[in-house]
N, C-alpha and C positions, 0 to 999 in steps of 0.2 A: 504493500500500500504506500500510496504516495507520503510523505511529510511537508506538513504543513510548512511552504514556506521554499520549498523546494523550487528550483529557477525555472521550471518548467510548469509550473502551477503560476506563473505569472506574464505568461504570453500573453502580450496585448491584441485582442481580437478587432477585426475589421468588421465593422457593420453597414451593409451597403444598402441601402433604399431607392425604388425610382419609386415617385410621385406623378402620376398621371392626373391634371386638373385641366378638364372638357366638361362640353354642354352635350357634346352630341354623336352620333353612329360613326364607326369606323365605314367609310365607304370605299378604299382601295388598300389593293393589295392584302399581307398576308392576313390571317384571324389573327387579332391579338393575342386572344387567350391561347391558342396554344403559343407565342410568343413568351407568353406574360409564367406559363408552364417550362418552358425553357431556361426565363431569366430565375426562375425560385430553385429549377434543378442546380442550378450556376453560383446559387446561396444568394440570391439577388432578391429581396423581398419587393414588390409590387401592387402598390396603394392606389386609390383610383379615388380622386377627388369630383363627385360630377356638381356643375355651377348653375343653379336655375336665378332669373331675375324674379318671375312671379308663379304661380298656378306650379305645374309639376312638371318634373321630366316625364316622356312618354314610355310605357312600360317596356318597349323593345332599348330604349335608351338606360332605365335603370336596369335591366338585366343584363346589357351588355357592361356596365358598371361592375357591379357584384360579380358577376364571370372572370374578371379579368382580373379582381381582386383577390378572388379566391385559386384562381389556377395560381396567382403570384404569392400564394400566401400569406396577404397582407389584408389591409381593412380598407371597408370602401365606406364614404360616406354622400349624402344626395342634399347638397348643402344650398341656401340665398348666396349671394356676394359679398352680402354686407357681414355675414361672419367668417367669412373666409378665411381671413389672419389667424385666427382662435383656431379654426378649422386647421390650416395646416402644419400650425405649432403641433396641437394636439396629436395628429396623428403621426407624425414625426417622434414623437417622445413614444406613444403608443405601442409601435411597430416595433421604434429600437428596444425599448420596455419587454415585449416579446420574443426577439431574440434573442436579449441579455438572459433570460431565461432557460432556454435552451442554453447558451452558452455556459452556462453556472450550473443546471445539471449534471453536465456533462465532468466539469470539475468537480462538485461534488462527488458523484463515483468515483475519482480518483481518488479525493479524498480522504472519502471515513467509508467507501465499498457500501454496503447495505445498511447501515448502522442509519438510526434515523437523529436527526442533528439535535433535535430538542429531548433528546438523552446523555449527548455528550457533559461533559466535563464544563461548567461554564467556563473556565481559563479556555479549556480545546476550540469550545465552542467563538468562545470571541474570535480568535484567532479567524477561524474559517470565514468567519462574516466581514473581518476585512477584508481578507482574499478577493470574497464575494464584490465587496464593495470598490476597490482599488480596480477589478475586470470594469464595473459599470464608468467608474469615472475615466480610466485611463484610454480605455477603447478609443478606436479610431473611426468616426463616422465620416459616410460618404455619402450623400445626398442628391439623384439629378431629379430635378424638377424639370417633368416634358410637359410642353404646355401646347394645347389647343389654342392655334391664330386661325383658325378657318372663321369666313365671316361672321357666323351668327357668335362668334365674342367678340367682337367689339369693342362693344359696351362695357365686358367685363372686367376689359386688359388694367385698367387703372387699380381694380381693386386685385386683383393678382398682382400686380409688381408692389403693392403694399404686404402683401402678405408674405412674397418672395424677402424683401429687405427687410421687413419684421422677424422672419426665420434666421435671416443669415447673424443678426442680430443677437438674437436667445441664445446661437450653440456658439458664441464667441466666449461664452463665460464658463465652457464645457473646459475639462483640464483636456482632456483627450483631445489629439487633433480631428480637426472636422474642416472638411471640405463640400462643398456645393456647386453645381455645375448647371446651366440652365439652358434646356433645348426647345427650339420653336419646331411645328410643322403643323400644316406644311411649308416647305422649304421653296423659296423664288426658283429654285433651280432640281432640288430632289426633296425626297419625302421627309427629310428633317435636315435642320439647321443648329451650330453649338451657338446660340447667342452670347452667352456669356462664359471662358470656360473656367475650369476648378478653380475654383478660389476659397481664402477663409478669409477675406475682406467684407464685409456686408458694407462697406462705401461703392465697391465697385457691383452693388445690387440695385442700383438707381438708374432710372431715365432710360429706359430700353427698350420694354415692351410698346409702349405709347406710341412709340414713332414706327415702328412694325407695321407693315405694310396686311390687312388682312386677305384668307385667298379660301379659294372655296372648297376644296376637298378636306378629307380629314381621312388620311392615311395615316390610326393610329399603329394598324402592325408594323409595318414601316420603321414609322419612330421609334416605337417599342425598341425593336432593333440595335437601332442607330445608340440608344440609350445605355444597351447594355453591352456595347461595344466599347461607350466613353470609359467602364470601368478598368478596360485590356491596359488602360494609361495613364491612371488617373495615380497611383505613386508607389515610387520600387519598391519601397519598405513593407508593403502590404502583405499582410499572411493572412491566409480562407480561411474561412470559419464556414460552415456546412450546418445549415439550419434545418435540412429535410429532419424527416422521420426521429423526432427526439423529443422527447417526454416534457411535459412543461412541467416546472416546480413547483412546489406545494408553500412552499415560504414565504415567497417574494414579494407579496403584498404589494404596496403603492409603489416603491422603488421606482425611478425612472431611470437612472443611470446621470441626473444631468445636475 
């Protein structure tokens, strides 16, 4: 059994997110969702933010929401505009929250093996939960927000780049490094574009979307894609972390990591 404390019980884990935040139907090219099943094989979690102004999204619209969150393993939510910010803080902490979980069980087996932790030794026990705690704060997040420019957003793009520079803002005070990347489509020339790339600056989260030219399709498989290709480059030091098929913890309560 491992010992507490051991250099291998304190591998900093990467935690990677794409945020998908759309109004409306993928209409070219691949399905997303098996895309969106690809990027979660790849430990790539995949959130799907969908933006209405009034009344509702249309039901072929919110399934295709919830489908593309769930093959990605992540949360999907059917949100106004006007809380968007809150919105995509939220699911941002949420997601990384979930697979800090997975990650820490995983440690734990190495741990204390089958022994259950609220039996331990309290000296033992504190120990582990720093452990625990030191994985959440120190991790490395990596965040792409693809975002829907086909025209029926519009109207919405204002309150997305508020919410964009509101994010990039929160995970500045993360000890872990964290990075954020922000991709348009569709794209003047191909099905996505990097608008803004990796950064941990939320200065450089300003004034971008708004001047974006809007276009009419919405090839989200496409972007999908395009998204989870930025992670092939996004930084050498990265070590996988493999979120499939792993137990979620019984302990971890509120914990956000942040």
């Amino acid at each position: 059994m491992a010992q507490i404390g051991d250099d291998k019980m304190q591998v900093v884990p990467t935690l990677k997110q794409i945020i998908i935040i759309t109004d409306g139907h993928s209409n070219v090219g691949v399905n997303p969702v098996v895309v969106a099943q690809e990027s979660y094989n790849q430990g790539i979690v995949v959130n799907v933010i969908g933006v209405i102004d009034s009344g509702s999204m249309s039901d072929h619209g919110a399934r295709e929401v919830r489908n593309i969150a769930e093959a990605g393993g992540g949360l999907s939510r059917i949100i106004s505009s006007r809380i968007l910010t809150h919105t995509v803080q939220m699911v941002t902490r949420q997601a990384m929250n979930v697979t800090l979980q997975q990650v820490v069980q995983t440690k734990l087996q190495q741990l204390i093996g089958n022994r259950s932790l609220d039996l331990l030794h309290p000296e033992e026990r504190g120990r582990i939960i720093e452990v625990i705690e030191d994985i959440g704060e120190e991790s490395t997040l990596q965040v792409v927000l693809l975002i829907d420019i086909s025209a029926s957003m519009k109207e919405k793009l204002p309150a997305i780049e508020t919410a964009i520079r509101e994010l990039g803002i929160s995970i500045e005070s993360r000890v872990g490094r964290s990075e954020l990347q922000v991709i348009t489509y569709p794209g003047l020339s191909n099905a996505a574009e990097v608008t803004v790339p990796w950064t941990n600056d939320s200065r450089k989260l300003t004034d971008f979307l708004v001047t974006l030219q809007t276009r009419g399709k919405t090839p989200t498989g496409p972007a999908l894609q395009k998204a989870i290709q930025a992670f092939t480059v996004a930084l050498e030091d990265e070590s996988f972390i493999s979120v499939r098929n792993q137990p979620s913890s019984t302990f971890w309560g509120d914990y956000a990591g942040y």
